[in-house]
SELUM-777138 format. One record per residue (C-alpha): residue in three letters; x, y, z. Coordinates in steps of 0.1 Angstrom, whole numbers, plus 5000, padded with zeros to 4 digits. Each point is the difference from the previous one (the first is absolute). Layout:
<rs>
- resn,x,y,z
- ala,X,Y,Z
...
</rs>
This chain:
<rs>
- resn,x,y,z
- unk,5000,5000,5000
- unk,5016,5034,4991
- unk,5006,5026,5024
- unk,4975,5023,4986
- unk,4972,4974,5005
- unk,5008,4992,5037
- unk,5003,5040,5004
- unk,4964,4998,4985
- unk,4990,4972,5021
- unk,5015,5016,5031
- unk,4979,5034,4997
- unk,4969,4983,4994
- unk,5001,4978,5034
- unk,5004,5033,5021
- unk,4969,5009,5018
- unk,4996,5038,5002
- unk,4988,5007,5036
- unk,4968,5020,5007
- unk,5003,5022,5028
- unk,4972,4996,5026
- unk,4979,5033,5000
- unk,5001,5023,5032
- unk,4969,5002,5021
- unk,5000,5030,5028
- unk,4975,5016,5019
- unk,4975,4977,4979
- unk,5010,5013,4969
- unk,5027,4988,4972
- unk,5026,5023,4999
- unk,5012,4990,4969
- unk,4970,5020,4984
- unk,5010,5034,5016
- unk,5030,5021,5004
- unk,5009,5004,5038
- unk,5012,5024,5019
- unk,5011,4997,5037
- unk,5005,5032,5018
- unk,4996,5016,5035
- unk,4980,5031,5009
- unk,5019,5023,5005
- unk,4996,5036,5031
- unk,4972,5018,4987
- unk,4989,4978,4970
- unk,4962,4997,4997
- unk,4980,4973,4984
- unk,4991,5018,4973
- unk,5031,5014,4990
- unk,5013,4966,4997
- unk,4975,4990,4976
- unk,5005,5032,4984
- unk,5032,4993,4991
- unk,4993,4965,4988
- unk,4972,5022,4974
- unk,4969,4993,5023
- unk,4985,5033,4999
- unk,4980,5021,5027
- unk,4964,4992,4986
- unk,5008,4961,5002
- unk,5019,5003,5031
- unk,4970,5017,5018
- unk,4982,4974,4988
- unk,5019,4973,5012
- unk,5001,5017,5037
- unk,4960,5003,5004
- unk,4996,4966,4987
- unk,5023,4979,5025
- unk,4998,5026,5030
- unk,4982,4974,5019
- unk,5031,4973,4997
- unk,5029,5026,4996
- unk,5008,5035,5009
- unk,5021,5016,4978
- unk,5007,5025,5021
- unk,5020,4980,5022
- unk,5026,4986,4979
- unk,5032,5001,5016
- unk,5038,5013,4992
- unk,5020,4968,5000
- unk,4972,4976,4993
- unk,5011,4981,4967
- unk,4977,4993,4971
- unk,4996,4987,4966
- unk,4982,5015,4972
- unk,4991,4973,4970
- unk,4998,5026,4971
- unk,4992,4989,4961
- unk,5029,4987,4979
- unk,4986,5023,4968
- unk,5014,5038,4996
- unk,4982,5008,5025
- unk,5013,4987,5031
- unk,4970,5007,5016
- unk,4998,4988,5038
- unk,4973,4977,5001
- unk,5000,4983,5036
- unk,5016,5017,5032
- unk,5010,4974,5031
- unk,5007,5018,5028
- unk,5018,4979,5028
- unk,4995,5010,5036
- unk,5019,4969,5011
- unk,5020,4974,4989
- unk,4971,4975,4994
- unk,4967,5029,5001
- unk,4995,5016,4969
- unk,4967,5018,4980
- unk,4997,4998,4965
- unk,4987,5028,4982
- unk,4988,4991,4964
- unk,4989,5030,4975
- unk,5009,4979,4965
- unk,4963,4999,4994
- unk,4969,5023,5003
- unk,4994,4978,5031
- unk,5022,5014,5031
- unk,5007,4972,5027
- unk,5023,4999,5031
- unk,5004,4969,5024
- unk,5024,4989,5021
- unk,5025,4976,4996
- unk,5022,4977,5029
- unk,5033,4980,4985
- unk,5003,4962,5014
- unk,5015,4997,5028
- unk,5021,4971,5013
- unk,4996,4997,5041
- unk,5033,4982,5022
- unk,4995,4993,5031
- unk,5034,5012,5018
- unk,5011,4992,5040
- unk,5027,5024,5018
- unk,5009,5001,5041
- unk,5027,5017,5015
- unk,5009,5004,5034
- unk,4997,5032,5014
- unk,5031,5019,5011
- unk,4988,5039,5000
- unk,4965,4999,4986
- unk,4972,4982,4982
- unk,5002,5026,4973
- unk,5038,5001,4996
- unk,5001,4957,4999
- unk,4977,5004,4968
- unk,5023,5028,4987
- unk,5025,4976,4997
- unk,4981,4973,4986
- unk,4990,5023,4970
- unk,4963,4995,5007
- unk,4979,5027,4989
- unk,4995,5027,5031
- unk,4961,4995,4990
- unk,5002,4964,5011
- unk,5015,5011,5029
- unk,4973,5029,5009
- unk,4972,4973,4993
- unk,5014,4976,5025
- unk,4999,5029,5023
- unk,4965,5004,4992
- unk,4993,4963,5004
- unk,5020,4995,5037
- unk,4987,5036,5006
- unk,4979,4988,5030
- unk,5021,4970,5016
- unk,5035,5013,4995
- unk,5017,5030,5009
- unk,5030,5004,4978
- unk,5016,5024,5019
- unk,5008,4974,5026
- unk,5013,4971,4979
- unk,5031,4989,5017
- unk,5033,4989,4986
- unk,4996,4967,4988
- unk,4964,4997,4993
- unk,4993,4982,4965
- unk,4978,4999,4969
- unk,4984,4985,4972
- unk,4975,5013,4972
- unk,4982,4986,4970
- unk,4995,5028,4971
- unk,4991,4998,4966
- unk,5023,5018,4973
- unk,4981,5009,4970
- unk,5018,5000,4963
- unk,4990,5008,4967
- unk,5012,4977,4974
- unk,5019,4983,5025
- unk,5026,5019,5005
- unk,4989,5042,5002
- unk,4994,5002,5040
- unk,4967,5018,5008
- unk,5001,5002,5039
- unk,4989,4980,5029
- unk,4966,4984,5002
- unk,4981,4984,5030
- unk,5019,4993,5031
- unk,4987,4959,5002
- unk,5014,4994,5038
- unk,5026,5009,5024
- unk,5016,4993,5037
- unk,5018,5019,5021
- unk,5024,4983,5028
- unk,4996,5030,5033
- unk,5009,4990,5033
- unk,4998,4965,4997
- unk,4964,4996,4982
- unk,4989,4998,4963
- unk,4981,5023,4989
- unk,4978,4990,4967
- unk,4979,5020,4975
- unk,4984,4975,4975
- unk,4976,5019,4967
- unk,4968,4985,5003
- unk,4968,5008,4983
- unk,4974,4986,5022
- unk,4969,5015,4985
- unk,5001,4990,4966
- unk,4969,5022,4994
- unk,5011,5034,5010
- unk,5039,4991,4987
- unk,5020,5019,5026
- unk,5033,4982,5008
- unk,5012,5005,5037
- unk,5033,4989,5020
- unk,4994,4969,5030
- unk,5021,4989,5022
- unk,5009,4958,5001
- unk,4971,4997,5025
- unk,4971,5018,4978
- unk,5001,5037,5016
- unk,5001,5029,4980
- unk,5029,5021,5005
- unk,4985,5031,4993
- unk,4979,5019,5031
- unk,4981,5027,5002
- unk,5035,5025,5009
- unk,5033,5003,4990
- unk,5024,4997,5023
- unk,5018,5034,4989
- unk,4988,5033,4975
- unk,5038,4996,4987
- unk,5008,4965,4978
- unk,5041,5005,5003
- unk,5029,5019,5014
- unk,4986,5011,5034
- unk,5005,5005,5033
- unk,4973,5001,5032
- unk,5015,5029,5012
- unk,4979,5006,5033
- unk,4970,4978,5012
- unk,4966,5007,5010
- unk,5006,5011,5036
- unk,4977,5020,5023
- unk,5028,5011,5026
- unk,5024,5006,4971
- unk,5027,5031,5006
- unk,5002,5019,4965
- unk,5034,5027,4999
- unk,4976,5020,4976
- unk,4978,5012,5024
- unk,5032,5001,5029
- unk,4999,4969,5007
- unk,4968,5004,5022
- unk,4979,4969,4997
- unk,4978,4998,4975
- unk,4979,4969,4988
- unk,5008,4989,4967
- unk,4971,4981,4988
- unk,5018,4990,4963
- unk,5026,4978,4988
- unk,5025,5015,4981
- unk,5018,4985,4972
- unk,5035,5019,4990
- unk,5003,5001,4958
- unk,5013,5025,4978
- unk,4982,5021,4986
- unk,4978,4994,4970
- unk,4994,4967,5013
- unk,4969,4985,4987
- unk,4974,4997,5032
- unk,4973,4971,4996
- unk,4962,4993,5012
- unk,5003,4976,5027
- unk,4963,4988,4987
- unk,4976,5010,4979
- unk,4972,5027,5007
- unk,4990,5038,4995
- unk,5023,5030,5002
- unk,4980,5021,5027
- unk,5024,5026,5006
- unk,5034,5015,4972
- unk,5011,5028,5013
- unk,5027,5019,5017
- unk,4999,5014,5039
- unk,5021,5014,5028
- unk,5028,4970,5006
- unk,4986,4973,4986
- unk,5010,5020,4960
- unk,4988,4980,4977
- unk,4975,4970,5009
- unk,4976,4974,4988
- unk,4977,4983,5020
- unk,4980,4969,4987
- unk,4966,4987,5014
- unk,5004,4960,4998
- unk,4965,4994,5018
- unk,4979,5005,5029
- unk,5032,4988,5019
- unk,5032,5010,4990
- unk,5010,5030,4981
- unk,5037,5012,4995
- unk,5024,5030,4995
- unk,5034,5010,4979
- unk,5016,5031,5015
- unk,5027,5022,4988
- unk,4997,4993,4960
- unk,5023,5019,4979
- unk,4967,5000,4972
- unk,4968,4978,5000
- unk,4985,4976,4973
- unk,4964,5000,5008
- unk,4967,5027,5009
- unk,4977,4996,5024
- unk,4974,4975,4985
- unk,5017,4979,4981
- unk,5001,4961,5009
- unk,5037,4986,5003
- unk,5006,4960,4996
- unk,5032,4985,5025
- unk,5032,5008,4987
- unk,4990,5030,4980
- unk,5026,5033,4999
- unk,4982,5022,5019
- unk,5030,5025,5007
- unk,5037,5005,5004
- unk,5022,5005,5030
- unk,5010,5035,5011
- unk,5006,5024,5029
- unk,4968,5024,4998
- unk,4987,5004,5036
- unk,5016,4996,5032
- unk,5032,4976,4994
- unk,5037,5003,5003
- unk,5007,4973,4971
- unk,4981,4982,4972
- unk,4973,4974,5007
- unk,4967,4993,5001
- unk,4981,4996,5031
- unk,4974,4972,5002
- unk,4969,5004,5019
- unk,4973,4973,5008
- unk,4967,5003,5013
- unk,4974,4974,5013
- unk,4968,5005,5013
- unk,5012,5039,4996
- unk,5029,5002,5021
- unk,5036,4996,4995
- unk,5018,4971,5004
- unk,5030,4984,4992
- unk,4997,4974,4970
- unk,5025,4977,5013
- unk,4981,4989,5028
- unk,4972,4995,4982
- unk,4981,4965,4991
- unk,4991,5014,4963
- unk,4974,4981,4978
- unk,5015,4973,4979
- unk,4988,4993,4965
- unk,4977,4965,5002
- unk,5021,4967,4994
- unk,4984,4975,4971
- unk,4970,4983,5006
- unk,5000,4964,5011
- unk,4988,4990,4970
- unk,5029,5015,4982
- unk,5028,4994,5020
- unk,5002,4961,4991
- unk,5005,5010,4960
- unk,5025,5031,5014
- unk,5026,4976,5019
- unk,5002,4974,4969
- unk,5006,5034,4976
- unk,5030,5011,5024
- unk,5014,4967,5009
- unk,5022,4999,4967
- unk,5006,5033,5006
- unk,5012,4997,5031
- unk,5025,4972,4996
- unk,5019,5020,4975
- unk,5000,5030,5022
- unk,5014,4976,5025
- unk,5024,4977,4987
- unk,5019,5020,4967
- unk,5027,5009,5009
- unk,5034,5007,4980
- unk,5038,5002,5009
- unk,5001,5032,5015
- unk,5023,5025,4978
- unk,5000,5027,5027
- unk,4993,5003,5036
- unk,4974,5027,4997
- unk,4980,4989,4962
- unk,4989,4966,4988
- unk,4989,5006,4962
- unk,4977,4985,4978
- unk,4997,4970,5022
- unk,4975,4990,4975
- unk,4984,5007,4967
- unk,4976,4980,4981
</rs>
């Protein structure tokens, strides 16, 4: 056979490749010319489709019609996008995706007389992740080091809000968590998702936090302990999550230097924090009272119930008006000096029954444990759970962190 026919023969048998068209967003981008950008300080919504020739009396149009989904007043600078435009002369923008996250997204499509918007949410791909650490300095510090994300870390807070105090963990004390990590296409991290279970080693007792939907109806996860009790109650056991300090106690015979060290009653708590610390509702109920007088500057005080009201004093600025309804945990203010004080905190103040008292000698409501009808189905959900929180353990790399002690 001559050279030129196995040349021949050789060309022929080569399969030309197709490429496999690209679908984003829903749409084939093969089909469209696309442009990526990011808004820039002071770009509008119409001026980008301005510049991609979408002119005012379309892009009026398109605001009135999708107003109810999107507000394109609220675009913001740094926000990326993508325009799909026409291939033709034109290059006329013919679909706008505006990403407010990296998986949330709304789609804005104009390419025909019919104007839609919707939102759009990329796959995501959960892991569920498990860190501990030992504590040598603090809880927050420990997950510093562990490269957690500090909102995992604020949300545990929240969770052992009620049954731990972290400003006393004591050298030694241990951990263990079970997160999930969220990625897009398996690979583009997109933050922390629900915290699955954790323990805490603190003074010589475990303390667990199990999620637990128990009323499958309403759909409300909440955190239990290994016995079945809730672990939130009705009061948090500080208005400040981390980096404080009880500075002075609730004390009727207290001496205070800043009226001359004359006795005075001091019917707060005080928790030392710098300034511009958030301050927290201990529980939820009605502001009654934002305002500023005489030395307590700046206060809030919050009606609970028929029982138990509560106070913030000395707030460098407040959140919330008189009125409005406030849920646990909410930022109702920031630490500051207004008022009589000679540094930055906030003083606590709890009533019951309308008189002052201090909250630490209190026997304050406790959230209802599972019913005995659930509790049976609760124990055989945690008891996997529990083992692994238990028994994985890794060599130990550093005498403070024990990292990814398992990932599955």
């Amino acid at each position: 056979m001559s050279c030129k026919k196995q040349s021949e023969k050789s060309i022929s048998s080569i399969k030309k490749v197709k490429l496999k068209p690209v679908y984003q967003f829903g749409y084939k981008l093969d089909d469209f010319l696309v442009i990526r950008d990011t808004i820039k300080n002071g770009e509008s919504f119409g001026a980008i489709l301005d510049r991609h020739h979408v002119f005012y009396p379309k892009i009026n149009k398109i605001a009135v019609s999708i107003k109810e989904i999107f507000d394109v007043r609220r675009v913001r600078a740094g926000k990326p996008y993508t325009i799909l435009a026409s291939k033709d002369s034109t290059e006329k923008a013919q679909v706008f995706i505006y990403n407010h996250n990296k998986i949330n997204a709304t789609i804005i499509d104009f390419k025909d007389s019919l104007i839609t918007a919707k939102r759009y949410e990329k796959p995501v791909k959960k892991i569920l992740k498990t860190v501990g650490g030992s504590i040598n300095s603090s809880f927050s510090v420990t997950m510093d080091s562990l490269g957690v994300n500090a909102g995992v870390t604020n949300e545990v807070a929240d969770i052992y809000a009620w049954t731990l105090d972290f400003f006393k963990l004591q050298k030694g004390d241990s951990f263990k968590l079970t997160f999930e990590e969220r990625f897009i296409e398996d690979t583009i991290y997109a933050g922390y998702g629900e915290i699955k279970s954790a323990v805490f080693k603190h003074k010589g007792r475990d303390l667990f936090a199990f999620r637990f939907i128990a009323d499958s109806i309403q759909g409300i996860p909440e955190y239990y302990d290994d016995q079945g009790n809730m672990l939130r109650s009705q009061f948090l056991k500080s208005p400040i999550k981390f980096r404080y300090r009880i500075s002075s106690r609730y004390n009727l015979r207290r001496r205070i230097a800043y009226y001359g060290n004359r006795i005075k009653p001091h019917r707060g708590t005080d928790f030392a924090a710098n300034v511009g610390t958030e301050i927290l509702a201990t529980a939820s109920g009605v502001v009654v009272e934002s305002t500023r007088r005489g030395g307590n500057g700046k206060y809030v005080k919050i009606k609970h119930n028929a029982t138990y009201s509560t106070q913030y004093l000395h707030m460098k600025n407040r959140k919330v008006k008189k009125g409005q309804y406030v849920k646990q945990g909410d930022v109702i203010g920031w630490v500051g000096m207004t008022g009589n004080t000679g540094g930055p905190h906030v003083c606590y103040r709890f009533w019951k029954n309308g008189r002052e008292v201090d909250p630490f000698k209190q026997k304050l409501p406790a959230a209802k444990p599972l019913k005995k009808e659930i509790k049976p189905r609760y124990l055989e959900f945690i008891k996997p759970i529990k083992y692994q929180l238990e028994n994985t353990v890794l060599p130990v790399k550093q005498p403070e962190v024990i990292n990814n002690l398992a990932k599955k």
